[in-house]
C-alpha positions in Angstrom: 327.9 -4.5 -15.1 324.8 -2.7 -16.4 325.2 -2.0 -20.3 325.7 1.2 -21.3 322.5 3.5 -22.7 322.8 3.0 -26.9 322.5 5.7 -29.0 322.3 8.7 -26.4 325.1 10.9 -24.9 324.8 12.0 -22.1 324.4 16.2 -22.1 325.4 16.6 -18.5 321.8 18.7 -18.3 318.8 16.4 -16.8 315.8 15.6 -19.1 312.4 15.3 -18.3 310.6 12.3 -19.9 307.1 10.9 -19.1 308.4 7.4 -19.4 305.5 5.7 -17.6 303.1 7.0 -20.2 301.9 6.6 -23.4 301.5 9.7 -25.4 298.8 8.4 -27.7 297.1 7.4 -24.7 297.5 11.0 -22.9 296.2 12.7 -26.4 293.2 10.0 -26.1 293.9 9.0 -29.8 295.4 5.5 -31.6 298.6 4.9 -32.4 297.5 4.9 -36.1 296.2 8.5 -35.7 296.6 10.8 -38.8 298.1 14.6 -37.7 294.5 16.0 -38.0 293.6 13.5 -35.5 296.3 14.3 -33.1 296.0 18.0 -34.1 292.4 18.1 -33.1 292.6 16.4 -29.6 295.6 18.3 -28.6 293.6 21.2 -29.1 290.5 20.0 -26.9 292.8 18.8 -24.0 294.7 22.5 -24.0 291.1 24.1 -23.6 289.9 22.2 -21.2 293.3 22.1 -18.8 294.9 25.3 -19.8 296.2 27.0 -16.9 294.4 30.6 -17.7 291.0 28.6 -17.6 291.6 26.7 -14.1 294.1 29.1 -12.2 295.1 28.1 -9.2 294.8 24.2 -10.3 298.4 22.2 -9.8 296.8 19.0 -11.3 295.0 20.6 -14.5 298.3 22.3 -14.7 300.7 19.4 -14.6 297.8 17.4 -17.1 298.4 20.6 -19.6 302.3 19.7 -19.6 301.7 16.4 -20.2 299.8 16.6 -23.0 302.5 19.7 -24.6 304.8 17.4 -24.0 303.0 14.4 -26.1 302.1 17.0 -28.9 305.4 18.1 -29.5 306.1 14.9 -30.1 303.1 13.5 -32.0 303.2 16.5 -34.3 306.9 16.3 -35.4 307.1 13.4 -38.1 310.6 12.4 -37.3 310.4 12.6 -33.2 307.1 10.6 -33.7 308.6 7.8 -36.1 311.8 7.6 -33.0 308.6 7.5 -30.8 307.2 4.9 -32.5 310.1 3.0 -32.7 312.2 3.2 -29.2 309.8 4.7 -27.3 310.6 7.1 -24.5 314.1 6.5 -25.3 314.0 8.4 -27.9 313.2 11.8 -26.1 316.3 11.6 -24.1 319.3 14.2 -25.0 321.9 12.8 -27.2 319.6 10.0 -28.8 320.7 9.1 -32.6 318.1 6.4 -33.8 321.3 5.1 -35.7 323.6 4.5 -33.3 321.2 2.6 -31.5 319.7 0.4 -34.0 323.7 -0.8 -34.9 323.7 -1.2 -31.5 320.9 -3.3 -31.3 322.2 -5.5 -34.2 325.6 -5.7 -32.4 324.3 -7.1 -29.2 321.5 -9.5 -30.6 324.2 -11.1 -33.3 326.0 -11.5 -29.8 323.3 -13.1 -28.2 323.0 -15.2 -31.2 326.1 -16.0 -31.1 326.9 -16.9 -27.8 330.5 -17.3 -27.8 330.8 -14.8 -25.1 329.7 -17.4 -22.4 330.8 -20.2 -24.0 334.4 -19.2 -24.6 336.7 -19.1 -27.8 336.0 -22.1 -30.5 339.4 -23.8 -31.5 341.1 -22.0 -34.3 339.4 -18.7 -33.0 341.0 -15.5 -31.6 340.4 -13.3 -28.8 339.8 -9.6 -30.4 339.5 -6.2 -28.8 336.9 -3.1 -29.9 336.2 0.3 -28.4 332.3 0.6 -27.4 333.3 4.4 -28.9 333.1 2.4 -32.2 329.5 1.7 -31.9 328.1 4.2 -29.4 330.2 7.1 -31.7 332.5 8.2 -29.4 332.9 9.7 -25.7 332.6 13.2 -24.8 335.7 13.1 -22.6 335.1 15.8 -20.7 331.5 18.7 -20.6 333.1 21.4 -21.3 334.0 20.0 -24.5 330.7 19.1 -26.1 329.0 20.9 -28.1 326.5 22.8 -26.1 322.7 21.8 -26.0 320.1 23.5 -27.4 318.2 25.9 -24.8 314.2 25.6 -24.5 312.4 28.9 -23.5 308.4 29.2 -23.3 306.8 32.1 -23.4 303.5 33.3 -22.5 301.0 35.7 -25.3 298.1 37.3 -25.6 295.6 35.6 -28.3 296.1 38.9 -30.0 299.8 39.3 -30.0 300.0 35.2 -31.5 297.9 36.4 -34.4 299.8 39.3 -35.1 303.1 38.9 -34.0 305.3 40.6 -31.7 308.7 41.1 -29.8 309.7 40.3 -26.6 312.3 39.3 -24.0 313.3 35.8 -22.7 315.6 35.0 -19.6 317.8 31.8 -20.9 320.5 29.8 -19.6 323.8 30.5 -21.0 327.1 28.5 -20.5 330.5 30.4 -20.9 333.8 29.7 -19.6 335.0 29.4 -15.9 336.1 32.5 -14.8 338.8 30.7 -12.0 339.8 27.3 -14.3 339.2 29.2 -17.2 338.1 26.1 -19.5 340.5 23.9 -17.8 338.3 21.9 -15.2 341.5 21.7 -12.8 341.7 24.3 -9.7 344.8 26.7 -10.3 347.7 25.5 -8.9 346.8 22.3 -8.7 348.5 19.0 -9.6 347.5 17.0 -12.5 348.0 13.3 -12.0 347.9 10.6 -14.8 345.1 8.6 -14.0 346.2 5.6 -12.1 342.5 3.4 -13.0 343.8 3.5 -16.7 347.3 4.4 -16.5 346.7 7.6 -18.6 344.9 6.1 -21.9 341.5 7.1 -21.0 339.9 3.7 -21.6 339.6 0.2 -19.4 338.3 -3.4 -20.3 334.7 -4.0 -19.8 334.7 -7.9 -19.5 336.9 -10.8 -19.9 336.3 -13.1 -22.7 336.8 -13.4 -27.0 335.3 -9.9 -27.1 337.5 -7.1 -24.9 335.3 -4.7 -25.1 337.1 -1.3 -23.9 335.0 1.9 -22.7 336.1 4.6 -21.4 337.5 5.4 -17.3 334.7 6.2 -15.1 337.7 7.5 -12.8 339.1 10.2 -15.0 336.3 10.5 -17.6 338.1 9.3 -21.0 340.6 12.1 -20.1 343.8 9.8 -18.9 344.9 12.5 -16.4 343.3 13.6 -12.8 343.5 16.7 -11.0 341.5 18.8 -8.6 338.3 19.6 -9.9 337.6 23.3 -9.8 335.7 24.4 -6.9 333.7 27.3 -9.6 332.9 24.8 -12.2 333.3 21.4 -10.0 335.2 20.2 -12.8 333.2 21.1 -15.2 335.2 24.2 -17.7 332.2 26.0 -17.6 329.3 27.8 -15.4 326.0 28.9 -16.4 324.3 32.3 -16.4 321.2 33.9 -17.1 321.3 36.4 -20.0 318.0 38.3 -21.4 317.4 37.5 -25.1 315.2 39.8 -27.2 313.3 37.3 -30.2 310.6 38.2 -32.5 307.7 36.0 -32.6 306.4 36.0 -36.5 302.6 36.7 -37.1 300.4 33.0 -36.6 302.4 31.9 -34.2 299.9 28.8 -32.5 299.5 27.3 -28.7 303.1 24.8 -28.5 304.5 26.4 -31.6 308.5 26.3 -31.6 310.6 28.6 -32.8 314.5 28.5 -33.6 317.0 30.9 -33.4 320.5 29.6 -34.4 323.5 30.6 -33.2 322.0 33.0 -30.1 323.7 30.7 -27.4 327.0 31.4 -26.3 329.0 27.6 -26.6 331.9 26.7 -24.1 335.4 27.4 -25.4 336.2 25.7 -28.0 332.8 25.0 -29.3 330.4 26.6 -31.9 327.2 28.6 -30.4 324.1 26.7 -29.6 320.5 27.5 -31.0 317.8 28.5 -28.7 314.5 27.2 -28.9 311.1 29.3 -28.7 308.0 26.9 -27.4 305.0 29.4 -27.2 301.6 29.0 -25.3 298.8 31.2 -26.4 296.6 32.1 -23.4 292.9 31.5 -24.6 290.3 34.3 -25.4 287.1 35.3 -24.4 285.4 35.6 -27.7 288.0 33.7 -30.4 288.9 30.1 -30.9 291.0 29.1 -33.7 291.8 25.9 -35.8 294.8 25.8 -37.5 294.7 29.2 -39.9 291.1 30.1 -39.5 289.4 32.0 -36.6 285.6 31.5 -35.0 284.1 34.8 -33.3 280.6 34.2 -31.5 279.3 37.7 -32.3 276.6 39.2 -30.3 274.2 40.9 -31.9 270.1 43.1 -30.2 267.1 41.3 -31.2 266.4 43.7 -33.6 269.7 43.2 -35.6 268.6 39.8 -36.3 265.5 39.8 -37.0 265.5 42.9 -39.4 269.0 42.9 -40.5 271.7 45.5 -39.9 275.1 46.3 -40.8 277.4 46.0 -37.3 281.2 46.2 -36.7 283.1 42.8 -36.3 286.6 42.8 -35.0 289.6 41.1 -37.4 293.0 40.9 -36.6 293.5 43.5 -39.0 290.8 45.7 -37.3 287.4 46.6 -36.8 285.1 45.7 -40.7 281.8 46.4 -41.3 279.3 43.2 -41.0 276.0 43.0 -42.6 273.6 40.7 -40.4 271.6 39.2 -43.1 267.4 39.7 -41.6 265.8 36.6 -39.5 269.1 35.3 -38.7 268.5 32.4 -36.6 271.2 32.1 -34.0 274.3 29.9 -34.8 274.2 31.6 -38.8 277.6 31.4 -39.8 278.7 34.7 -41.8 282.3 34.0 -43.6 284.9 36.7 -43.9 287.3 35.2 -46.4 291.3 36.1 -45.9 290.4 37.7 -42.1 291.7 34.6 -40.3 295.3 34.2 -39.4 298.2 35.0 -41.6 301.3 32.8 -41.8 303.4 33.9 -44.6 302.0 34.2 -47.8 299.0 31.3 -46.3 295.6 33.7 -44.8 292.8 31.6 -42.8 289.3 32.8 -43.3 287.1 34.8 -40.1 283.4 33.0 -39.7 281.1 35.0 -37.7 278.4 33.3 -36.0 275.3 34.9 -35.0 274.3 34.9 -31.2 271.0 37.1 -30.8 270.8 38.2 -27.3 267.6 39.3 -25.2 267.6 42.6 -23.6 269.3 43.2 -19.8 266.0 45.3 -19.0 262.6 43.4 -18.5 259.0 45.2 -20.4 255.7 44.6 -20.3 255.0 45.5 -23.6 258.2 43.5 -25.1 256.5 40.9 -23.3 253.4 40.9 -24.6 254.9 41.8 -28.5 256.9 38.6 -27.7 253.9 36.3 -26.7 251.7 37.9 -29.9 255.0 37.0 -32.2 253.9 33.3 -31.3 251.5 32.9 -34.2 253.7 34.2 -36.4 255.7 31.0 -36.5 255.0 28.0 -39.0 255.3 25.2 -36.9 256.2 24.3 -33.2 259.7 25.2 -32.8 260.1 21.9 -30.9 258.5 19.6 -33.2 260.6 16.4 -34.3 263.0 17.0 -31.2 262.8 13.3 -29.8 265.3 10.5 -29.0 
């Protein structure tokens, strides 16, 4: 009989786990990696396979869920210690690190033990346990757990990240059976005592010192069997899609999560569920960002940097006035402090680097100020540039 899954329960939804590969190796980083680390490559690998910046690509598209989905793990301290730990195991619904560790005691003092193939020692006596002891109990029936949180990504605009904004998501919600109305059972139907269990819900496992007792695969932990439903199949409960309106705060980041408790409707009997905001930040043009500060390559005539001017920089609190310091070589970095991304009371800092640009139009007596400019410099621009 194949053992049952330790520490998880099952959520009757189906979950999505990479288990064939490693997260750390998908980031490119070591298992030993500090958040900066992790942080930084996550970063590299979303530019580079972002959707927006190869449309049309399935496999830089699946690559870009792949490495979201090994960020959202390596970035949250206590999903990367399970990680760690039980590896992809860990990700499924349900898992509780505890459960599963007294789990992993129970079954290796049994191994130790051995008594289960070998039969009761003199003097000893046979004794019975519930797996629901260890495991922390069935779910008897889905429309009785509590329901499971709901994921929802959205899509923004660089801008609308930075400076937050409102908008509408299209979730899954669960709500009663309108026919069975939380029962499971099809109207009119007989309800049976199960006859695999004889009504208590629970069977032996194996034979031996140990009577281990789980619960009926037949009637579900229930005791009793009826005719499921043919709304629900069973199940208490169907599922519907409702439009939520959320508010996503100023900063918000590229795999950012958000939770709003309490905005999912539960099954009877059970409280409401939180929903769970996962953002992606399309890139921009002209803006990249690291954590709370921003990096604008700012264009600027040839003039402008070589005399110096005063030019208007864009901030996402608006257009400021920018003084181009004179001979600005390109690549000078210009700092505007407190113009980066806000996050609550935290405000990143804006640098501005220069990027001269030639004109569109060609002239003969640019040209030729151009080639007479020549002497004016110190040394060959060139010189020391050698491997």
């Amino acid at each position: 009989m194949a053992a049952p899954l330790a520490g998880t329960e099952d959520s009757g939804e189906p979950t999505v786990v990479a288990e064939l590969e490693d997260f750390y190796a998908l980031l490119g980083v070591s298992r030993t990696a500090s958040d900066d680390e992790i942080r930084r490559a996550y970063r590299a690998l979303a530019r580079k396979h972002h959707p927006d910046v190869n449309p049309g690509n399935k496999e830089a598209e699946e690559q870009f869920k792949k490495i979201s989905a090994a960020y959202d793990v390596l970035s949250d301290a206590a999903k990367r210690k399970a990680y760690d730990e039980f590896g992809a195991e860990s990700l499924k619904s349900g898992f509780d690190p505890e459960k599963s560790r007294a789990y992993r005691r129970w079954s290796e003092g049994r191994s130790a033990a051995g008594q289960a193939a070998r039969g009761p020692a003199a003097g000893e006596v046979p004794f019975e346990f519930d797996l629901d002891d260890i495991l922390g109990g069935f779910a008897q029936r889905p429309r009785r757990r509590r329901p499971a949180e709901v994921m929802a990504e959205v899509e923004l605009d660089f801008a609308d990240a930075l400076r937050g904004t409102e908008l509408e998501a299209r979730v899954p919600v669960e709500r009663s059976c309108p026919t069975c109305h939380g029962s499971g059972d099809k109207p009119g139907s007989e309800v049976k005592t199960c006859g695999a269990c004889g009504g208590s819900g629970r069977v032996q496992a194996v034979d031996g010192p140990m009577r281990m007792m789980v619960p009926c695969r037949a009637c579900g932990g229930d005791g009793k069997i009826g005719t499921p439903c043919p709304t629900c199949a069973g199940a208490g409960t169907v599922t519907s899609e409702e439009w939520l309106r959320v508010r996503i705060p100023p900063g918000a980041d590229d795999g950012t999560e958000l939770r709003v408790r309490g905005r999912i409707p539960g099954p009877p009997g059970a409280p409401p569920g939180d929903l769970v905001i996962r953002t992606r930040v399309r890139p921009h043009p002209h803006f990249r960002r690291e954590d709370l500060d921003l990096y604008l390559d700012l264009p600027v005539t040839l003039d402008e940097a070589y005399s110096g001017a005063t030019v208007e920089a864009p901030t996402p609190d608006g257009p400021v006035k920018l003084k181009i310091p004179p001979r600005s070589q390109p690549g000078t970095r210009l700092r505007l402090k407190g113009k980066g991304v806000a996050r609550g009371d935290a405000r990143g800092d804006l640098f501005v680097d220069v990027d001269p640009r030639l004109p569109d139009e060609t002239d003969d007596a640019l040209a030729e100020a151009l080639r007479g400019a020549s002497k004016l410099y110190r040394k060959p621009v060139r010189e020391g540039i050698e491997l």
